[in-house]
N, C-alpha and C positions, 0 to 999 in steps of 0.2 A: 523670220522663221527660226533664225539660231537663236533670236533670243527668247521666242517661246521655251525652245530645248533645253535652254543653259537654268532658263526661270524654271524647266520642270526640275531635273535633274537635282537643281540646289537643294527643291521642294525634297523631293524623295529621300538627300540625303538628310534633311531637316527631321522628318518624318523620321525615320530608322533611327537616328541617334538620339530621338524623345522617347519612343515608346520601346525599343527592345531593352530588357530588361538587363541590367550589368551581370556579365557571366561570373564564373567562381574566384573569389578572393585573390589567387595563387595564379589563375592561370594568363597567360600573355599570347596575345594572338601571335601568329606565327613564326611563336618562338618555340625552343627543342621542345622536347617529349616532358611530361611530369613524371618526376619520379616519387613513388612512394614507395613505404616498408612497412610490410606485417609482420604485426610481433605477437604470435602462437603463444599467450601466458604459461608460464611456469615450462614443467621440463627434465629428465632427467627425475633428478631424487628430489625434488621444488614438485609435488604430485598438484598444488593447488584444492580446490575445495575439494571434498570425498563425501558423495552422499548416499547409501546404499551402491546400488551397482554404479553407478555414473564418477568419474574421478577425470578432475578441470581441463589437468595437460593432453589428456586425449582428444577431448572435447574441442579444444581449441587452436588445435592440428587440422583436424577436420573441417571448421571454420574457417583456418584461414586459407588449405588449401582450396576451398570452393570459390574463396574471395578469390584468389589470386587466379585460377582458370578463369571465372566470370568476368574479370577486369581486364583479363588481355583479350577480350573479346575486342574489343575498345580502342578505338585510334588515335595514337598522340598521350599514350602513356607506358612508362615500364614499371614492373610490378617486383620486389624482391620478397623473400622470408626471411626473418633474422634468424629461423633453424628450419632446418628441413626434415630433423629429425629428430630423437627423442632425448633431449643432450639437456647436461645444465649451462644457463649462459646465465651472468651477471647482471642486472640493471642497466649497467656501464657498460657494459659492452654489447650489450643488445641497441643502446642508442650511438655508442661509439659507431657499428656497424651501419648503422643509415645514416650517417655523418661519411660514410669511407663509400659512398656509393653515391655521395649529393643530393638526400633524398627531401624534398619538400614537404613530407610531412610521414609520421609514424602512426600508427593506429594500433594500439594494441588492446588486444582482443581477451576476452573474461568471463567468467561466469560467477556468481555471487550465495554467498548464504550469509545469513545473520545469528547473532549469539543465540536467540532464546527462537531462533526457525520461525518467526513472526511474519519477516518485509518477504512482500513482492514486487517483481514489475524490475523496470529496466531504467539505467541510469546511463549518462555518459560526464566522467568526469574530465576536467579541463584547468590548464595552468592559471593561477590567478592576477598574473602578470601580462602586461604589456601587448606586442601582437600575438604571442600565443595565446592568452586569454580570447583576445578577439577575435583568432583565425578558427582556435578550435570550438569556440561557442555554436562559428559561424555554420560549421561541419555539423558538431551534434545537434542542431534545429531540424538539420536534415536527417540526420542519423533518429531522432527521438520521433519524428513525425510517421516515421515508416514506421518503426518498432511499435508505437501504436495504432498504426493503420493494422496490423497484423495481430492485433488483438491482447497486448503487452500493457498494462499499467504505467503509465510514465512517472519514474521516480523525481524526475529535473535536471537540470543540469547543472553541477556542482562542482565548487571549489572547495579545497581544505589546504589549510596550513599547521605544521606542525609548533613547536615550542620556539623554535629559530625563526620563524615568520616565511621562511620559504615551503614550495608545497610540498605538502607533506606525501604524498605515492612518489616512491623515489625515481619511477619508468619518467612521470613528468618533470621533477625535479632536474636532474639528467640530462632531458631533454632541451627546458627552459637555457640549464647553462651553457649550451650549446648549441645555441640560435636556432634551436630543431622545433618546431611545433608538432606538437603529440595530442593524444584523447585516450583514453582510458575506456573503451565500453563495458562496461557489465550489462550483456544481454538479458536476462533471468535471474531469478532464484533458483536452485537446485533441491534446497529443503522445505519448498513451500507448495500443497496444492493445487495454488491459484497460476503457477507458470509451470505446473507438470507437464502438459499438452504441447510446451513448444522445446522441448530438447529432448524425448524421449529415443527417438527413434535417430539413426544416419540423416535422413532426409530431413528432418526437420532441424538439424545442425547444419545441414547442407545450403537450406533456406536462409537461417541466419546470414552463412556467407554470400549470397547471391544477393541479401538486403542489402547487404554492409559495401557489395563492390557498388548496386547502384545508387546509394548514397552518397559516394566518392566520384561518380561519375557527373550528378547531378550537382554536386557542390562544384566540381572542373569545367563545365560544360560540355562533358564528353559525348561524342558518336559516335554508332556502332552501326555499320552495313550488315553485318553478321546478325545482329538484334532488330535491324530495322529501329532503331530510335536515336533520338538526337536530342539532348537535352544543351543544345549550345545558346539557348534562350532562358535556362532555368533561373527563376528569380533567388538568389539569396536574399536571406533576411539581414539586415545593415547592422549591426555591432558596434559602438563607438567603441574609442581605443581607451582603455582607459588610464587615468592617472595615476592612480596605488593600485596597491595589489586588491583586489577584491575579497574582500574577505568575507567567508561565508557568517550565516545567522546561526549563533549559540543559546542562544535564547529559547525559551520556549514560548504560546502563542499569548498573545497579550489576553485575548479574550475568552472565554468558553461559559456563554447560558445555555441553559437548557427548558421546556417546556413541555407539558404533556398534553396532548391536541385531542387524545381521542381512549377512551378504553372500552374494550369488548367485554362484558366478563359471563359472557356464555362461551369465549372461546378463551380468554385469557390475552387477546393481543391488544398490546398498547403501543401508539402512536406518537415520538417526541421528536419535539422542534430543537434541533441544535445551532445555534447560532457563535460563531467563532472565527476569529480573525488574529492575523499574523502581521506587524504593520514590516516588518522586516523579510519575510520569505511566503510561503503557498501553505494552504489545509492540503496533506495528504491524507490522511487515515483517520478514524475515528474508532472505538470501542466502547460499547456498552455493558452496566452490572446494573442486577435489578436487585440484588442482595446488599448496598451500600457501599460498595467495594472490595468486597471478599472477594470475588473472583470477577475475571472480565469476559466477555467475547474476545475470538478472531479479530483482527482488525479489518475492517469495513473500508472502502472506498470511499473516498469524500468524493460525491456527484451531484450535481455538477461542479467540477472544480473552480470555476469560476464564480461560483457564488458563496456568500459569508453564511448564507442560513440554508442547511438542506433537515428534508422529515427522511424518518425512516419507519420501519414498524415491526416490535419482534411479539414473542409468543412468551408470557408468564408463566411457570409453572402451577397446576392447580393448587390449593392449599397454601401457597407463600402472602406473607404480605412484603412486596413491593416497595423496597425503597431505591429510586431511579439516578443513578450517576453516571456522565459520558464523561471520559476522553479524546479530547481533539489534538491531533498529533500535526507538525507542519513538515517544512519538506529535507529535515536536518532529524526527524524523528524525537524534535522534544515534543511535549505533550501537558496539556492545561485541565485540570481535570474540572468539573463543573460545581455547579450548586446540586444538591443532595433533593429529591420531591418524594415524600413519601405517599402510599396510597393504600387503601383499604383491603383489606385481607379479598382476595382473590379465589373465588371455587366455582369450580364448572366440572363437566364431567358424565360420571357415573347416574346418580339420579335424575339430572335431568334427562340425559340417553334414552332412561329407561321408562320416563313418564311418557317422552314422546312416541316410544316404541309402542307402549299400552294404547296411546291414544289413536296410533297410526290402526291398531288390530282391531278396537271398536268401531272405528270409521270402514277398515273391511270389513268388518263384521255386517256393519247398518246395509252400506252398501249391496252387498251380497247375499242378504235376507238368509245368514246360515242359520239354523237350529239353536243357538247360543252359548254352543261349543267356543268359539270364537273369543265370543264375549266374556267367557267363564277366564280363559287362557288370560286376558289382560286383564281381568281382576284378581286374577293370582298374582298376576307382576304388579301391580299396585299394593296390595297388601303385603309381597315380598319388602317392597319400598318402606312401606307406612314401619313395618317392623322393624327392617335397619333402621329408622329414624328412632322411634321409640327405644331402642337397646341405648342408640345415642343416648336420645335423653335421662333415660337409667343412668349411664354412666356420667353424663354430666350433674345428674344429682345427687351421684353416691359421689362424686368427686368434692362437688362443691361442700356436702355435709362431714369429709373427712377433714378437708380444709377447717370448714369453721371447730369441728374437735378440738385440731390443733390451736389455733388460735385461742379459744376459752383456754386451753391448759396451758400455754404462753402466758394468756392474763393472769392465771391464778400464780402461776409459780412468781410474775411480778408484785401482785399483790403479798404476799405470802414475805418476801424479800422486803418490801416495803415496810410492812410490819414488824420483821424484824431487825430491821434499821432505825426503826423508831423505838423501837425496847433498848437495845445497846445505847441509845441516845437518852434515854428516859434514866435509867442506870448513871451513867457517866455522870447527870445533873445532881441525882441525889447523894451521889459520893462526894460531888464538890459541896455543897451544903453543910454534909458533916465535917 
């Protein structure tokens, strides 16, 4: 019988150490408390991004004290701010201070705009070196899956380096040289429509924090009696460590065709196939011009992100003729722009509107057996029609007969010139003669 027990027991332990999943990078069973540090971007007279009423270093005060309430909820970690108040701090000394407190990792907290108010969506940047590279990859996998569960664009997760080859945001830089492992969130855009709906209000800055502590909790293993949850089973995703520094893709995408699938031209929408690939980073974005590249659309989503070829379908203006160019943008926001498709002049509109309206009145008319009142009504908007057409026509014949005017009196004044090049030349001959 013991050695049934001993054969089950080994079993059970066999079983538990195959299938529960390895907890978060950092944390070691039943050792001290984790510490981490929030670090509230900018500060003081450092205002951070300003976009209408909304300005960064408030913003992300408010962030991280939500983070830091929602994380001591949480057992087996201590939580600090590197300000508590509205002060300016340094790079250096904002990572100095979670170096003077032993903290295992720094999270510093952001909000985002771009030059020409274009990007949206949410980024987590991370060092490109060594285990900070691969502790903080390992965090924003968590950090980026939520931000998109919550209805965010995911920009990726990114490295950069400056002209020295070390990273170029100097919170990670900093950090790196201080065996400190950091991330950089930029939760949103500020100057973009597409992420207006998630920082407008307290509360939904409030949200961001409460994302951001149970990212940190899930990446630790943490549990909360207070929350009723226990993430001490949560899977991270595996990161090798790597050998050089990571350096991100400067490139733009090697590929961009484009295809036109489909045209409407009683409504003016057209249907193209863009096919585009990156062999070095992801399709973020796309933008369309139906005018050959004078001007572009908004930037579009690339959806599904995982695939090299998506359609989309937009709307031509009446009266243009259509000549069709994309840009496919990757995840470092360079951009490939395509082959050029031209297409036949485009009209919808007005008269047919109004054919259909005529025809829609005789049909009540028939139906309704009226007196032919009815009937009279849509024959006046038919010969309304027939007559704008006909003024056209006028005018494309008085147009086309002032044209040829010109032309005959072109030819003549060349002929005429001709003529007179050949007398000065007739001349010249007979002078040399004598």
């Amino acid at each position: 019988m013991n050695k049934v027990m001993v054969y089950f027991w080994a079993g059970v332990f066999f079983f538990l150490c195959q299938v529960l999943p390895a907890r978060g990078s950092e944390l070691v069973h039943g050792s001290e408390p984790v510490v981490v540090v929030l670090d509230p971007g900018h500060g003081g007279e450092n205002l951070g991004a300003e976009y209408g009423k909304y300005t960064e270093k408030y913003m992300t005060m408010i962030v991280a004290k939500a983070m830091k309430e929602e994380l001591e909820k949480y057992e087996g970690i201590t939580v600090y701010l590197t300000r508590e108040n509205d002060e300016d701090m340094t790079l250096e000394e904002r990572v100095l201070f979670a170096k003077s407190v032993n903290a295992d990792f720094l999270f510093c907290l952001h909000f985002n705009m771009s030059v020409k108010h274009d990007l949206f969506g949410a980024e987590v940047w991370v060092s490109a070196f060594d285990k900070e590279y691969q502790r903080g990859y390992t965090f924003a996998s968590v950090e980026m899956d939520m931000l998109t569960d919550l209805g965010l664009y995911s920009r990726g997760i990114k490295t950069k380096l400056n002209d020295r080859g070390t990273d170029y945001y100097g919170i990670l830089r900093h950090a790196t040289a201080n065996d400190l492992t950091a991330v950089l969130i930029e939760h949103c855009h500020l100057d973009q429509e597409n992420d207006e709906e998630f920082y407008t209000s307290p509360e939904s800055l409030k949200q961001f924090g409460i994302l951001d502590a149970t990212a940190v909790a899930k990446y630790y293993g943490l549990q909360s009696k207070q929350l009723g949850v226990d993430y001490s089973y949560y899977q991270n995703v595996e990161i090798p460590l790597p050998s050089t520094a990571v350096t991100p893709d400067d490139t733009a995408p090697d590929i961009c065709i484009i295809d036109v699938k489909d045209v409407k031209e009683d409504t003016g929408s057209v249907t193209v196939e863009v096919s585009a690939q990156d062999y070095d980073s992801y399709m973020l974005y796309y933008s369309y011009s139906y005018d050959g590249g004078v001007t572009f659309s908004d930037l579009q989503r690339w959806s599904p992100r995982d695939e090299d070829t998506i359609r989309f379908t937009f709307q031509v203006p009446s009266g243009t003729v259509p000549e069709i160019v994309v840009r496919a943008y990757n995840g470092f926001d360079g951009f490939t722009e395509s082959n050029h498709i031209h297409l036949p002049s485009i009209r919808y509109g007005i008269d047919e509107e109004e054919a259909v309206e005529a025809s829609n009145i005789i049909a009540a008319g028939e139906n309704e057996q009226t007196n032919g009142s009815v009937k009279e009504d849509a024959s006046d908007l038919i010969s309304q029609n027939k007559e704008k057409q006909e003024q056209r026509k006028e005018i494309t014949v008085l147009y086309f007969f002032q044209v040829s005017l010109i032309c005959v009196a072109i030819l003549f004044v060349l002929f005429a010139i001709v003529i007179l090049l050949s007398a000065i030349r007739s001349k010249k001959k007979r002078r040399r003669r004598k």
